[in-house]
C-alpha positions in Angstrom: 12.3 -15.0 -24.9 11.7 -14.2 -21.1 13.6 -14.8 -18.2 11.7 -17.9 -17.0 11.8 -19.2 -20.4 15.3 -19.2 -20.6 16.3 -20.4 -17.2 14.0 -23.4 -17.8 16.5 -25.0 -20.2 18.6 -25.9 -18.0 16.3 -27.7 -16.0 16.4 -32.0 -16.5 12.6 -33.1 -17.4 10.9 -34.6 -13.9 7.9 -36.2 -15.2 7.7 -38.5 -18.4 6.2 -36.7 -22.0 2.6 -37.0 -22.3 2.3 -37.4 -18.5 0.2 -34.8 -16.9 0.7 -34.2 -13.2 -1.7 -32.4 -10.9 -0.7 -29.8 -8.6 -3.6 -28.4 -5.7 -3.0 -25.0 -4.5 -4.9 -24.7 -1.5 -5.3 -22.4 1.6 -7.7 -20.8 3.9 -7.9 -17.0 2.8 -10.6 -16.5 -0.1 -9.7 -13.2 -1.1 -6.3 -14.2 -2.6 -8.3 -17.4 -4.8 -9.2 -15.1 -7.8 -6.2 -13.7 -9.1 -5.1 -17.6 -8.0 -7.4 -19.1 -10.8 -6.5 -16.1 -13.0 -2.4 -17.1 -12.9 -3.9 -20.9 -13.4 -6.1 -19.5 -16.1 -3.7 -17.6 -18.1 -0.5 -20.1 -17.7 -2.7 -22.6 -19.3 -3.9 -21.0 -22.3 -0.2 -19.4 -23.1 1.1 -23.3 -22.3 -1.7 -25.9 -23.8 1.5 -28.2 -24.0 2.2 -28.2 -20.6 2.9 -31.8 -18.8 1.4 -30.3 -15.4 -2.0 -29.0 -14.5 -3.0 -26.4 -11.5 -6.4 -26.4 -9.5 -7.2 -24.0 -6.4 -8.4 -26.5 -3.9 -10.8 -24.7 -1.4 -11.2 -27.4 1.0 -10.1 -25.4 4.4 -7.2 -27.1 6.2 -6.9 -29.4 3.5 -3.1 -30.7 3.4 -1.2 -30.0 0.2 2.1 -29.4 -1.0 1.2 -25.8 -2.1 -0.3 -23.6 0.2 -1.7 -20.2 -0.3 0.7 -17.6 2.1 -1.1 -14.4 3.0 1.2 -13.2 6.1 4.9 -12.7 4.9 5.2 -10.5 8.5 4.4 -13.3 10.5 8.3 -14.1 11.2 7.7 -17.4 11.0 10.5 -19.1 8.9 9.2 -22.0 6.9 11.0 -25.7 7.5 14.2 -26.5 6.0 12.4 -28.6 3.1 10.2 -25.7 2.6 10.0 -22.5 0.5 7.9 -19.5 0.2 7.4 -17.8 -3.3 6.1 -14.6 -3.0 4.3 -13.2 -5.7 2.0 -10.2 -5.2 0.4 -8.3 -2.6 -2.6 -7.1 -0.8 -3.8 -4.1 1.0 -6.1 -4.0 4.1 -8.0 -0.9 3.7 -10.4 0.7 6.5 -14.1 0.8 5.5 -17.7 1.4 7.2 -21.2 1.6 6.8 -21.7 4.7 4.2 -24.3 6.2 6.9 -22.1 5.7 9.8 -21.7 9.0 12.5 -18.1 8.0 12.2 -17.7 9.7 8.8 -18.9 13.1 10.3 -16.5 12.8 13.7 -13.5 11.6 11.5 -14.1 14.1 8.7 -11.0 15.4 9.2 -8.8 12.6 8.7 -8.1 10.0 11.5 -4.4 9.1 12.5 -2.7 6.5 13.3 -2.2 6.8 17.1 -6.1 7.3 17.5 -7.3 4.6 14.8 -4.9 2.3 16.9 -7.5 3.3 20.1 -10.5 2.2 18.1 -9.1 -0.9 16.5 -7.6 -2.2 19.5 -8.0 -2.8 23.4 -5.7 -0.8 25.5 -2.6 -2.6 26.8 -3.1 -1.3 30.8 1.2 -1.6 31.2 1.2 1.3 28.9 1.4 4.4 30.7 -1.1 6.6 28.2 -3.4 4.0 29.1 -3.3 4.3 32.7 -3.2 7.9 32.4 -6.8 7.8 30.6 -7.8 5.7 32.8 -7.6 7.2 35.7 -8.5 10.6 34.4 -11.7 8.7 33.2 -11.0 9.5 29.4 -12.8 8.7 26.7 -12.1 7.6 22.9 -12.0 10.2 20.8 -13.7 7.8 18.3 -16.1 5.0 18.6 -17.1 1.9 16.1 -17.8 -1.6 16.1 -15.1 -3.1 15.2 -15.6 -6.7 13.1 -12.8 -9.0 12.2 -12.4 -12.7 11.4 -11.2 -14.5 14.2 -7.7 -14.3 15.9 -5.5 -17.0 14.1 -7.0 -15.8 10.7 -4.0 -14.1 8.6 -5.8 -10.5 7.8 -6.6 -10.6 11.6 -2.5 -11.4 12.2 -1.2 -8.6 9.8 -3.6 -5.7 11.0 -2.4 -6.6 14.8 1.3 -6.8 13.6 1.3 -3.6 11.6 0.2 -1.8 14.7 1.9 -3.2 17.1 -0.1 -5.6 18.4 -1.8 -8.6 19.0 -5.3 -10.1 16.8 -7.1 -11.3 20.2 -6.7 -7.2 21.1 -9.0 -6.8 18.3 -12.3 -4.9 19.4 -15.8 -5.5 18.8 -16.6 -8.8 16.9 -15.4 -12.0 15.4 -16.9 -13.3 12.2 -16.5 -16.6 11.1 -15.8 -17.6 7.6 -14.3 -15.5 4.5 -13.6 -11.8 4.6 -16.5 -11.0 2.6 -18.3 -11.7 5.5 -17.0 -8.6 7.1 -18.4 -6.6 4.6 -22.4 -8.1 4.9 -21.4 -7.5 8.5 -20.9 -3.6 8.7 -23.7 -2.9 5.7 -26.2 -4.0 8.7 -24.2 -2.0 11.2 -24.1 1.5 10.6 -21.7 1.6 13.5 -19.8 -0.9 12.0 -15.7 -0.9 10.7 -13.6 -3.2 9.7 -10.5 -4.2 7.4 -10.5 -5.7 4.3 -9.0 -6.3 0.7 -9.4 -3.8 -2.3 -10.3 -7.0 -4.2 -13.8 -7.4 -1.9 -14.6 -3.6 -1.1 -14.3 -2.3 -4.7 -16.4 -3.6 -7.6 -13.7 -5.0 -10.5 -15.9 -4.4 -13.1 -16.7 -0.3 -12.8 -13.6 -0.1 -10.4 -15.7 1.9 -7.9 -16.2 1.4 -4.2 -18.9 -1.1 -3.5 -22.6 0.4 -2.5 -23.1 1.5 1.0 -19.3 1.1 2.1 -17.1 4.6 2.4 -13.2 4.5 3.3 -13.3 5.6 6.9 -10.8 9.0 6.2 -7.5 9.0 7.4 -4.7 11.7 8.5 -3.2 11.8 5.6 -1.6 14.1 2.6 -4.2 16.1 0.3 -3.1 14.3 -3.1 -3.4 11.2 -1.2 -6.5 11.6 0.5 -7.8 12.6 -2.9 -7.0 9.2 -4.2 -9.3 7.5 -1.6 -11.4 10.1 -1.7 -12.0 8.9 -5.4 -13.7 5.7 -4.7 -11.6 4.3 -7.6 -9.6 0.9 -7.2 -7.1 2.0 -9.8 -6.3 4.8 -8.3 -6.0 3.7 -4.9 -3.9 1.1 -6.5 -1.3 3.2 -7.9 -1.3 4.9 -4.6 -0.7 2.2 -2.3 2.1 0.7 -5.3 4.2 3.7 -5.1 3.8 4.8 -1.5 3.7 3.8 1.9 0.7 4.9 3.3 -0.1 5.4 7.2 -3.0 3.2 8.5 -3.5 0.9 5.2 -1.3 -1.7 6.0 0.5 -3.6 2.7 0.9 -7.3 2.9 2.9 -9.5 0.2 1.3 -13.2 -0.6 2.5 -15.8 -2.6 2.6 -20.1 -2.2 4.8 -22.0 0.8 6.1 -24.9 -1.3 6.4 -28.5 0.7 9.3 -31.1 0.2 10.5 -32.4 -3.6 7.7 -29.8 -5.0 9.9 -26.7 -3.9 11.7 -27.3 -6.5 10.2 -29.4 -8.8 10.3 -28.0 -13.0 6.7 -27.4 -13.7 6.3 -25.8 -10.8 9.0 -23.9 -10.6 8.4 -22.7 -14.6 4.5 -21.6 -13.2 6.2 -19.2 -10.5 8.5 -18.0 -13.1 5.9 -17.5 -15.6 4.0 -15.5 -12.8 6.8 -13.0 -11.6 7.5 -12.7 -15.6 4.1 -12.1 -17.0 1.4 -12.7 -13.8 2.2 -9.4 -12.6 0.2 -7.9 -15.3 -3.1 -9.8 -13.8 -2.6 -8.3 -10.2 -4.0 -4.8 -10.3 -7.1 -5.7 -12.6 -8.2 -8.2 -9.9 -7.7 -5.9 -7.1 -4.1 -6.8 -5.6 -0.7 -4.5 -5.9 2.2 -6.3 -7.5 5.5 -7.4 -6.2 7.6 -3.6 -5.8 10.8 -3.7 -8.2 13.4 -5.0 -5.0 11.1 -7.7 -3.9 10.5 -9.2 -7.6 14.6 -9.0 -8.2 14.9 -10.9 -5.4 11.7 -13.7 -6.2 13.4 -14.4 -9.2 17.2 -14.6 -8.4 16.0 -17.2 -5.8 14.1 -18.9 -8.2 17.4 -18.8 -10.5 19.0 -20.8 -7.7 16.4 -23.6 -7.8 17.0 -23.5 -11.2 20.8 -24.0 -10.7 20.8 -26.5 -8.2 19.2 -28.9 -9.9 20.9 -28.6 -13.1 
């Protein structure tokens, strides 16, 4: 019996027997919806008998009681009748055009201080930037940088993990999914930009996508050999076990509104997901929750539990 199973005994019925109830998970970023319907997918066929049913609503800004989280770094707290549920997580890796010169000038691995330069404008208060300034320095590198616009989440984590802010993004804003990024750079071969394993590798041979390359970064041989593989699994174990400069790691899960943060059949779906939906994440391109991080999703979902008992 698992854990979730267990707990959920001590739960009091909130919907009548035979009665199915609907729940719409919805939210803006695209790249999380697959291993979304795959949760959905797989909950259902290991529970045909269940009294609730789950659909990914892809209407943008629609208003729901479940929305999609993609930027736990944000700070933000949620409302006092709200609840987040994390439950995987994402990593926003560097990629370019396969032809672009910036494979040749980078070929040695680009650090983080520098990449920073590339990715971002220069904040004139700080005193390196002045000094270049005025010396009339220029980049080491250069790229066309393209990113979704500035309130979109990916754009919000890659600004956070370096320190900055998304509308200090170079280069270009693309509206729409982060697909679009990709179609974006393979017509620019001076084109870079960040984006989810799940969109730059192919999830059926696991290998990086044609005409993309992983722009190279300053890092240790064995790991540079795992990018330098072109293969999702192992940048997956990679980016699972270690922390890796420049690739920023982002957990994702659902922000739960009102009576539904703690209502049964939703609360047994989450638990069914850290128990079992873990499995799911690395075959559709996302990392899963590390061992401290799930420990501590399911002791607070052991306290919903409790409090309504």
């Amino acid at each position: 019996m698992t854990w979730a199973a267990a707990i959920a005994g001590l739960l009091l019925p909130l919907v009548l027997k035979g009665q199915e109830r609907v729940f719409e998970i919805s939210g803006n970023d695209q790249f999380a919806y697959p291993i979304i319907e795959k949760w959905i997918a797989e909950y259902s066929k290991e529970n045909p008998g269940a009294q609730a049913k789950f659909v990914l609503g892809k209407e943008a800004g629609k208003t729901t009681a479940i929305r999609i989280v993609t930027n736990h770094s944000s700070g933000q707290e949620p409302d006092a009748n709200q609840r987040v549920a994390y439950l995987g997580r994402y990593a926003l890796i560097p990629v370019l055009n396969s032809n672009s010169p910036l494979l040749g000038d980078a070929k040695n691995g680009i650090n983080k201080k520098d990449l920073k330069k590339l990715v971002f404008e220069r904040n004139l208060e700080d005193d390196e930037a002045l000094d270049d300034l005025d010396s009339g320095k220029k980049d080491k590198y250069t790229a066309t940088v393209y990113s979704r616009g500035g309130g979109a989440s990916t754009s919000l984590v890659l600004a956070g993990y370096f320190g900055q802010q998304a509308d200090q993004i170079k280069g270009k804003k693309i509206i729409g999914d982060d697909i679009f990024l990709l179609n974006a750079i393979r017509k620019d071969v001076g084109g870079l930009a960040f984006n989810s394993l799940n969109y730059v590798f192919d999830l059926q041979t696991r290998k990086l996508k044609a005409d993309l390359s992983i722009l190279p970064l300053k890092l240790k041989s064995q790991q540079q050999a795992a990018l330098n593989s072109k293969d999702i699994d192992q940048a997956i174990s990679l980016l699972e076990t270690t922390s890796i400069e420049s690739i920023p790691v982002e957990q994702f899960g659902f922000l739960l509104s009102g009576n539904h943060a703690k209502d049964k059949e939703l609360v047994d779906f989450i638990g069914w997901i850290l128990d079992k939906g873990q499995s799911f994440n690395n075959q559709l391109g996302f990392l899963k929750l590390d061992s401290n991080s799930l420990a501590q999703q399911k002791e607070r979902l052991k306290d919903v539990y409790y409090t309504q008992k």
